[in-house]
C-alpha positions as CSV (number, residue, x, y, z in Angstrom):
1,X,0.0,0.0,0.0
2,X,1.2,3.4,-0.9
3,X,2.0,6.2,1.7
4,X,0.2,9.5,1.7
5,X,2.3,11.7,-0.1
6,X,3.1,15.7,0.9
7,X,-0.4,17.8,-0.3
8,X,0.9,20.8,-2.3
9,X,2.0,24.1,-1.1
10,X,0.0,27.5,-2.3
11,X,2.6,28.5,-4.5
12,X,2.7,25.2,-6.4
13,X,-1.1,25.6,-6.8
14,X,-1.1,29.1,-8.6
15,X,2.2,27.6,-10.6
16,X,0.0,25.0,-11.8
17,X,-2.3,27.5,-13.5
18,X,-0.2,28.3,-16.2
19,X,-0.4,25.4,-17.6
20,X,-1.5,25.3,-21.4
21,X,-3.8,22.6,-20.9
22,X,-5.8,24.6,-18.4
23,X,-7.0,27.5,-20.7
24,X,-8.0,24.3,-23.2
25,X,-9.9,22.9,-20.8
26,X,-11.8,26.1,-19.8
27,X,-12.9,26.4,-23.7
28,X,-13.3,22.4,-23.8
29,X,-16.1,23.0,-20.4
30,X,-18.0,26.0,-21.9
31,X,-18.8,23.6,-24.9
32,X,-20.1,21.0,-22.4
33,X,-21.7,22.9,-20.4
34,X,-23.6,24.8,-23.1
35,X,-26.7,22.2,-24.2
36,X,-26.9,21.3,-21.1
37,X,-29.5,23.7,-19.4
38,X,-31.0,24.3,-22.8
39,X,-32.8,21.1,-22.7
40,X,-33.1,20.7,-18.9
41,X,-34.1,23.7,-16.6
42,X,-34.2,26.4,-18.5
43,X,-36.2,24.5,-21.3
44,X,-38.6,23.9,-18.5
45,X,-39.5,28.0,-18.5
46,X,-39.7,27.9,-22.2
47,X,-42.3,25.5,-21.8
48,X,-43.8,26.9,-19.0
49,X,-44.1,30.4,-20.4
50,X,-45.9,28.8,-23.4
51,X,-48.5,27.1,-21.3
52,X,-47.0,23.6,-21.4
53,X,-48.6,21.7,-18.0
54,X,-46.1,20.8,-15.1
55,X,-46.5,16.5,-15.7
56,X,-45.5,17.4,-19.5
57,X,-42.7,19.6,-18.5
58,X,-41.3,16.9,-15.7
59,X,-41.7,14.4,-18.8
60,X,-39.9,15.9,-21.5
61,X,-37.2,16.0,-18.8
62,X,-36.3,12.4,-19.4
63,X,-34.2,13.3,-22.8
64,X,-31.5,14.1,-19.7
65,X,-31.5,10.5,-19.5
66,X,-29.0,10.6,-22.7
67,X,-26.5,11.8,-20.4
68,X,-26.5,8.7,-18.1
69,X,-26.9,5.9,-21.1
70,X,-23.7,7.4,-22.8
71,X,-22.1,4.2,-21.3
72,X,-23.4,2.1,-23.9
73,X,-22.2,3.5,-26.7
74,X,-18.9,5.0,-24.9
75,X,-16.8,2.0,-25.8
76,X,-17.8,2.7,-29.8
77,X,-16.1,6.6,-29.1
78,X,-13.6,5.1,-27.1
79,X,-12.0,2.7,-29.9
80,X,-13.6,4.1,-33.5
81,X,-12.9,6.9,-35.4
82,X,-16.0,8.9,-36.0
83,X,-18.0,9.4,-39.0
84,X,-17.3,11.8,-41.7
85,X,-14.6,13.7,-39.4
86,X,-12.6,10.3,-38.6
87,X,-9.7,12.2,-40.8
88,X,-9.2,14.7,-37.7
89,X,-8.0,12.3,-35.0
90,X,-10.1,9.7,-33.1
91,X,-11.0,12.6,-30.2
92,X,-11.3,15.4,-32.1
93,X,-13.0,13.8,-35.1
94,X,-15.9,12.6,-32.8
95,X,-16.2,16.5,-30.5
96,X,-16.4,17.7,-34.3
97,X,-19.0,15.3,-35.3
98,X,-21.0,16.1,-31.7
99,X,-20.4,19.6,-31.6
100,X,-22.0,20.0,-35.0
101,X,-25.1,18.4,-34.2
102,X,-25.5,20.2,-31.5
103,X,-25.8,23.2,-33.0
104,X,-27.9,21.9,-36.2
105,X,-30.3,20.9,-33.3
106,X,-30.8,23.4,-31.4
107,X,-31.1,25.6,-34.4
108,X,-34.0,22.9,-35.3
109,X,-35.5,23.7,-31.9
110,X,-35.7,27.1,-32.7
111,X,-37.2,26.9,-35.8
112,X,-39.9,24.4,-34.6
113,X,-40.6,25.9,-31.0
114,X,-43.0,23.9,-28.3
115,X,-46.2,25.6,-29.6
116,X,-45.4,24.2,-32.8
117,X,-45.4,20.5,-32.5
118,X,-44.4,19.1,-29.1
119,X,-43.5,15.8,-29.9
120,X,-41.2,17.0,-32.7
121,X,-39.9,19.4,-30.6
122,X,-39.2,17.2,-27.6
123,X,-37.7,14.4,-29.9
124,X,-35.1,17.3,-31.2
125,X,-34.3,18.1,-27.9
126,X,-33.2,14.2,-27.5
127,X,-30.8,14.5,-30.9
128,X,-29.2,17.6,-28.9
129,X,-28.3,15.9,-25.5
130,X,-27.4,12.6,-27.3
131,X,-24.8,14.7,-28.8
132,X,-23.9,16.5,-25.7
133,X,-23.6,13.5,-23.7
134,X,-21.5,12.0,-26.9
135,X,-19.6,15.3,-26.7
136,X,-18.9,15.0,-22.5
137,X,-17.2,11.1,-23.3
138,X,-14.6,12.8,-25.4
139,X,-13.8,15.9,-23.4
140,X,-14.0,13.7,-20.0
141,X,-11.2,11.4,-21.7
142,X,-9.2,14.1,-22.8
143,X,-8.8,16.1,-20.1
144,X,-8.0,12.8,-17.9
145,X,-5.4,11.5,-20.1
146,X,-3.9,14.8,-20.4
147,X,-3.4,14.9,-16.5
148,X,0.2,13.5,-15.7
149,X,-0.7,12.9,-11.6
150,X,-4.2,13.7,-9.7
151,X,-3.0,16.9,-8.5
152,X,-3.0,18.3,-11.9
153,X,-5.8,16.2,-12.9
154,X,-7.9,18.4,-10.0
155,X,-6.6,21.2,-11.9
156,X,-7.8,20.6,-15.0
157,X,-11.2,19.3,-13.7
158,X,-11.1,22.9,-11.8
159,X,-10.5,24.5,-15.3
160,X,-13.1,22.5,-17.0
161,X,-15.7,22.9,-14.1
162,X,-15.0,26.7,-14.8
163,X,-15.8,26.6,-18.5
164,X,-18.9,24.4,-17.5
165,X,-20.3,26.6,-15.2
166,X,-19.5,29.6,-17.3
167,X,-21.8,28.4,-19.7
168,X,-24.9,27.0,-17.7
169,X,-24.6,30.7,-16.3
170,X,-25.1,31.7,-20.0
171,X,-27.4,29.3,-20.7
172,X,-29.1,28.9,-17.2
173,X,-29.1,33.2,-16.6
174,X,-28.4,35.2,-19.1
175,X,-30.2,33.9,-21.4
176,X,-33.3,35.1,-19.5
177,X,-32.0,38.3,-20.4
178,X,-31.5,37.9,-23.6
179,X,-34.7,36.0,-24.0
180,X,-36.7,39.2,-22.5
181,X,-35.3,41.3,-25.1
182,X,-35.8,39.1,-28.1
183,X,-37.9,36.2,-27.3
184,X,-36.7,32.6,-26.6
185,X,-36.5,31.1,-30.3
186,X,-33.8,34.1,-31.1
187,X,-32.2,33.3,-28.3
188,X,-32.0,29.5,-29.0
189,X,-30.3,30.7,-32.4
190,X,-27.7,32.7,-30.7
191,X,-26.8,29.4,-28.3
192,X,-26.6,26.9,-31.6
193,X,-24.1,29.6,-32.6
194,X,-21.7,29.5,-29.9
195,X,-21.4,25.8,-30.0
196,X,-18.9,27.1,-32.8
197,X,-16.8,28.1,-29.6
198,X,-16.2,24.4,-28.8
199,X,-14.9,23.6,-32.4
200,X,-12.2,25.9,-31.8
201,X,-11.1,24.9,-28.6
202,X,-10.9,21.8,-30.8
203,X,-9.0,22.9,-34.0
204,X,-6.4,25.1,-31.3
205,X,-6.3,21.6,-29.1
206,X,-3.2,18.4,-30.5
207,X,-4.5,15.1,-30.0
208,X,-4.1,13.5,-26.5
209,X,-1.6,11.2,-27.0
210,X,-3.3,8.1,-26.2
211,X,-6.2,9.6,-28.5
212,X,-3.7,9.3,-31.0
213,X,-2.8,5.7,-30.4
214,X,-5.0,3.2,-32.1
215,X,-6.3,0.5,-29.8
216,X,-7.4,-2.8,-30.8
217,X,-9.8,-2.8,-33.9
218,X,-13.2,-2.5,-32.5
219,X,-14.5,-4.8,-34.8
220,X,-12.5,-8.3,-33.9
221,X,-13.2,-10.7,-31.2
222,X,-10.5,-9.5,-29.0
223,X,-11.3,-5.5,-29.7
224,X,-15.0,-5.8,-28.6
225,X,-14.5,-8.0,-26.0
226,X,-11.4,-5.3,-24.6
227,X,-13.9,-2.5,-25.6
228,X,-17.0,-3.7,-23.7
229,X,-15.5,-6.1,-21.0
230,X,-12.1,-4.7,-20.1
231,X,-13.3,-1.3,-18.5
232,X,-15.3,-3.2,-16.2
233,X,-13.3,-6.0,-15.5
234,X,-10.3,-3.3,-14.6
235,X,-12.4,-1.3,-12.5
236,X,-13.4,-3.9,-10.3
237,X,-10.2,-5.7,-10.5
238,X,-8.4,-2.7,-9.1
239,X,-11.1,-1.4,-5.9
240,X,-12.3,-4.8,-5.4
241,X,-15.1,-4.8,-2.5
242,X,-15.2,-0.9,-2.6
243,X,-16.2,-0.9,-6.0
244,X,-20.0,-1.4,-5.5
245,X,-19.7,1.3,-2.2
246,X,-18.0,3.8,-5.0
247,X,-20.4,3.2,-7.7
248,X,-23.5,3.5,-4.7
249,X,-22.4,6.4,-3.2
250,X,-21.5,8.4,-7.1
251,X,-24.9,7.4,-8.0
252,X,-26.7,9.1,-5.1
253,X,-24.2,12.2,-4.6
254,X,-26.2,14.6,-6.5
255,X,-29.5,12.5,-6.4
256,X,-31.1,15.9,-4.2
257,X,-30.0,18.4,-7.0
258,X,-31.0,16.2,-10.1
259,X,-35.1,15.5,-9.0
260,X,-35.7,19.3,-7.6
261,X,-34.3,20.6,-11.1
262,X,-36.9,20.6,-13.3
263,X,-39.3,22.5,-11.0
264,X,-36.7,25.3,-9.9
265,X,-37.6,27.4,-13.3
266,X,-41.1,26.4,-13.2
267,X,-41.3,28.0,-9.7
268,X,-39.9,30.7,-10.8
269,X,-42.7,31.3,-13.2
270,X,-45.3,30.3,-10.9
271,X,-44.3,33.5,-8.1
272,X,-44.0,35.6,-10.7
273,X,-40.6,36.2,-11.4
274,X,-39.7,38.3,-14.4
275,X,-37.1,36.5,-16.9
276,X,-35.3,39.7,-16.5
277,X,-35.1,39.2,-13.1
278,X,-34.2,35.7,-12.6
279,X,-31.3,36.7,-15.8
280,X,-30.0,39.1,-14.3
281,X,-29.6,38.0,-10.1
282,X,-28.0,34.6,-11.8
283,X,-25.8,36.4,-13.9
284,X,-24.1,38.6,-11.1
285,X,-24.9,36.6,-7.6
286,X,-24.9,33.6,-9.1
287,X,-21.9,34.0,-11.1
288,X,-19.8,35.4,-8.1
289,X,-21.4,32.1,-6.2
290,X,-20.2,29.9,-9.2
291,X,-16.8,31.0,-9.0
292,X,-16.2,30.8,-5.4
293,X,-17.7,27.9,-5.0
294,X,-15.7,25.7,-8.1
295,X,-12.6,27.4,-7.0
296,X,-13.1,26.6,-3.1
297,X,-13.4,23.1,-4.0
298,X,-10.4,22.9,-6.6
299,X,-8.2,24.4,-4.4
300,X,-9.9,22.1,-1.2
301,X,-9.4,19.1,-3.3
302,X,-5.6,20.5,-3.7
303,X,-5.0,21.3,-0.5
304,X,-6.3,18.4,2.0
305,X,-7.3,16.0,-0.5
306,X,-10.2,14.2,-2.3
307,X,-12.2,13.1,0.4
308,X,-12.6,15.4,2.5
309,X,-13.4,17.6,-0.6
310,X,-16.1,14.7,-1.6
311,X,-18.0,14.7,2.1
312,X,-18.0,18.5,1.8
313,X,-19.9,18.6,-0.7
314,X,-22.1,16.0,-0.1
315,X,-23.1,18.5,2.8
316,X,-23.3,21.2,1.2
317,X,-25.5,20.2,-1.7
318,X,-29.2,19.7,-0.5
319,X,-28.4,23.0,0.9
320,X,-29.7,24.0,-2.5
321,X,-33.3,22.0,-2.2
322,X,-33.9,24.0,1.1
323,X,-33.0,27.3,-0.3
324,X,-35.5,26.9,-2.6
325,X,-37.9,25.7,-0.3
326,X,-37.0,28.9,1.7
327,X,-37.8,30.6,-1.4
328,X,-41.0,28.9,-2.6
329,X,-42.3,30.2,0.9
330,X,-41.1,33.8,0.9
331,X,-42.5,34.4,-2.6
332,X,-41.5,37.0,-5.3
333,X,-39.1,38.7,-2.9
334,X,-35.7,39.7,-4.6
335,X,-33.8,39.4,-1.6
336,X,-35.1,35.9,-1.1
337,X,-33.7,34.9,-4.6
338,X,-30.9,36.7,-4.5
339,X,-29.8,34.7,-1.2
340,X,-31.1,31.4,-2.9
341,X,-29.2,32.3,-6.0
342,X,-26.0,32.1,-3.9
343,X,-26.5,28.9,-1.9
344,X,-27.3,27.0,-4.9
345,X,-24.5,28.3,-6.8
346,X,-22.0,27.9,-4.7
347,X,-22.6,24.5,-3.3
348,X,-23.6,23.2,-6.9
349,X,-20.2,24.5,-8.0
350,X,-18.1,23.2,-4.6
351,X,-19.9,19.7,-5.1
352,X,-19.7,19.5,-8.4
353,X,-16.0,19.8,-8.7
354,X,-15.5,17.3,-5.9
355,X,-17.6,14.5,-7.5
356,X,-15.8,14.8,-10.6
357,X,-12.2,14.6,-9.1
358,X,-13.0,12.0,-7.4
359,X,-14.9,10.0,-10.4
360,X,-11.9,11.1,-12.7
361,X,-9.3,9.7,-9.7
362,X,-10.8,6.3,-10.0
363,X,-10.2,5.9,-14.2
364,X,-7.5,3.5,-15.7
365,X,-5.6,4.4,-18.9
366,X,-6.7,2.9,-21.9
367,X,-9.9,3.0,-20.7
368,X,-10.8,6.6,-20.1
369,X,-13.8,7.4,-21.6
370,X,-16.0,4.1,-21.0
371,X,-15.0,3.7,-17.4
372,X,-16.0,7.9,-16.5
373,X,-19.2,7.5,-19.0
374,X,-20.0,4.5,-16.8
375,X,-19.1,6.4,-13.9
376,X,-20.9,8.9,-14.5
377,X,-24.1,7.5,-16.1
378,X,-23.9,5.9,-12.2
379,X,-23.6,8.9,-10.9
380,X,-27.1,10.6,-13.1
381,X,-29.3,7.6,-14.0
382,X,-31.3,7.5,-11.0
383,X,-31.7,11.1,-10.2
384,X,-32.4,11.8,-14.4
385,X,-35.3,8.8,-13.6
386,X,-36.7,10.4,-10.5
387,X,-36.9,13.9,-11.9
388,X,-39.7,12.9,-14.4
389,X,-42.3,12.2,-11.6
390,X,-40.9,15.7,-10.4
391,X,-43.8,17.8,-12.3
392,X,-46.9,15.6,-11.3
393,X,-45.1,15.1,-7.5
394,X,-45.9,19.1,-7.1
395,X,-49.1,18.6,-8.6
396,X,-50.2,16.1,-6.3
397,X,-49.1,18.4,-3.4
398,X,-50.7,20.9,-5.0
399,X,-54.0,19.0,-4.9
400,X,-54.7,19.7,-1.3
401,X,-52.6,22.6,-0.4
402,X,-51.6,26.2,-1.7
403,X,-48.8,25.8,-5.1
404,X,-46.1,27.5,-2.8
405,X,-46.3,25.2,0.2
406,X,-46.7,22.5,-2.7
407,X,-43.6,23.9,-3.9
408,X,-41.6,23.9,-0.6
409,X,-42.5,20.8,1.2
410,X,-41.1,19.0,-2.1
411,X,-38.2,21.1,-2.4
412,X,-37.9,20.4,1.5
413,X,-38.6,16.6,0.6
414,X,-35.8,16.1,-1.8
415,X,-33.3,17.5,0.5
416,X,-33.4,14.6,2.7
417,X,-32.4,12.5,-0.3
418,X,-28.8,13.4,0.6
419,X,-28.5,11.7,3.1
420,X,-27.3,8.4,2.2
421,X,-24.6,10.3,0.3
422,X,-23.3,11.7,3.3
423,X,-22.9,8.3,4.6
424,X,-21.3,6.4,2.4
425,X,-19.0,9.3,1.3
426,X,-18.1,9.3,5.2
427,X,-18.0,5.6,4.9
428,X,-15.6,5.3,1.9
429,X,-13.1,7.9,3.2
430,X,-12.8,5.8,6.2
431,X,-12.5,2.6,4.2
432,X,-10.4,3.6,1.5
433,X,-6.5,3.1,0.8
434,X,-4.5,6.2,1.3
435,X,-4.6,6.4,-2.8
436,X,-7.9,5.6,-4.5
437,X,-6.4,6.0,-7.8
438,X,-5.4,3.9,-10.6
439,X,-3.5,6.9,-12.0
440,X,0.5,6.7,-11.9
């Protein structure tokens, strides 16, 4: 078993900054990050605002699921070269192919609009986060096998998780601004058209070098069965009886944030909070919030190390759910929000960074982007599942009570859902090897 080694001092963490790969991974993240909120949450006001009911709004959430199936066709970008732009490396050929249909879709949203024809639209919406969650296997195995140790691997997940955020601020914030001013179809367009910001991160970027290493041929014996067997088998080979603890305790981290999501806009609507409004505390609060909180946990993560990073933010996550119960209460009241802009913000943005070192910690070379798309799809699937019932669980408290209490006692509800993450994260630091990873 390997000892502890020394935790790095301040000045080797700002050193670290300069390095080239961070500023790529900061453009690499604001092209993840950018479909993201534009068929989750914010979709939801979109629909709300034209009328669509809450169950249908709680429904059409389930195209998220795409983000936590990307496991099944991980090992097909993990070992092929990708359609049409196969000529531009085996990672970059398939963020090229992604990134494109990105745009083209949610160009196509725009055009077609939810008073249009829902099913069409909702369906379109599933060809975007398909190629988003196709788009996150390629940047998650970059930016892991351009880490060298799991100190700069932090780093870069720090970088990235600044990118990421910088765009759901866009696309989760601003974008009610902008959407005020020139309705949400226009603004739709102008988001298709930054996804051109991602293909030159890409064209600036070199090929990761095992991205540049051809594997075994997907299509013999030996290829598929390395392809769709051996990220398994070497996951479990290497954490043995913690694997299934790990696997648990990623899969239930964010399990508060991911089933109160879809009703945050919604709510929003429902106490009569101007777009302009909601745009504009997100964009400054919230943005301030964002930073302080992805940085705290990069530089916490740094500092003392990945668990106690990973039980902070377990703790600090459903502290979202009961701002917004807090808020759902209060009603329209802009000091209310602004405070609940912050708490969410920043503890989204601390946790967020700490479950993603710590996923990215546990990944083998050579197998990269399967094992983190299974890790991850762990990590979403049953939160993406749960959030559909989200619309018609308001509803139903709805039924017998005022919308805002409705509104608050679920919020309220889903915070306890955090729980069993706090307890297996305590449980898994206790249990765990000085050195979870299976990085050299």
């Amino acid at each position: 078993m390997s000892t502890e080694r020394r935790r790095p001092g301040w000045r080797e963490v700002l050193h670290g900054l300069r390095h080239r790969n961070v500023a790529l991974l900061l453009l690499l993240g604001f092209a993840a990050g950018l479909p993201f909120m534009l068929v989750g949450n914010t979709l939801g006001f979109w629909l709300r605002s034209e009328g669509v009911d809450l169950g249908a709004i709680g429904f059409l959430s389930w195209v998220g699921i795409a983000y936590s199936m990307k496991f099944l066709w991980a090992p097909i970008v993990d070992r092929a070269r990708a359609p049409l732009f196969g000529r531009f490396g085996r990672r970059r050929g398939w963020l090229l192919l992604a990134q494109s249909l990105v745009a083209c879709g949610l160009l196509a949203m725009a055009l077609v609009g939810p008073d249009g024809a829902l099913i069409l639209f909702g369906v379109l919406a599933l060809v975007v986060a398909f190629a988003s969650a196709t788009q996150d296997i390629v940047i998650d195995a970059w930016r892991i096998e351009c880490a060298e140790n799991d100190d700069q691997l932090a780093l870069l997940s720090t970088a990235y998780q600044f990118g990421y955020r910088g765009a759901l601020l866009l696309t989760d914030a601003l974008i009610f601004l902008i959407a005020a001013e020139i309705g949400w179809a226009s603004s739709y367009i102008g988001m298709a058209a930054l996804a051109a910001a991602g293909m030159i991160a890409v064209s600036l970027a070199a090929e990761p070098r095992s991205g540049a290493v051809s594997p075994l041929p997907l299509w013999t014996a030996r290829g598929l069965y390395d392809a769709v067997l051996g990220p398994f088998i070497a996951f479990f080979s290497e954490h043995r009886q913690l694997a299934f603890a790990m696997l648990a305790a990623i899969s239930v981290y964010r399990l508060a944030d991911f089933v109160m999501g879809p009703m945050a806009n919604p709510l929003y609507a429902d106490l009569g909070i101007d777009s302009a409004t909601v745009g504009g505390v997100r964009g400054s609060i919230g943005l301030v919030a964002t930073l302080f909180g992805t940085a705290a946990a990069g530089i916490a993560a740094l500092r003392f190390g990945l668990f106690p990073t990973l039980v902070t933010g377990a703790v600090l996550g459903p502290l979202s759910n009961l701002a917004f119960a807090w808020l759902a209460l209060a009603g329209p009241d802009t000091g209310v929000f602004a405070v609940a802009m912050a708490v969410d913000n920043f503890s989204a943005g601390f946790a967020g960074i700490a479950l993603i070192a710590y996923m990215s910690s546990l990944t083998a070379i050579g197998y990269t982007a399967t094992q983190y798309a299974l890790l991850t799809s762990f990590y979403a699937l049953l939160g993406k599942v749960l959030k559909g019932f989200s619309g018609v669980a308001v509803e139903t408290l709805a039924a017998t009570r005022p919308l805002t209490e409705a509104y608050a006692l679920f919020f309220a509800g889903t915070a306890a859902l955090a729980l069993p993450a706090i307890a297996l994260c305590l449980w898994l630091a206790w249990a765990s090897p000085p050195s979870v990873s299976s990085r050299s």
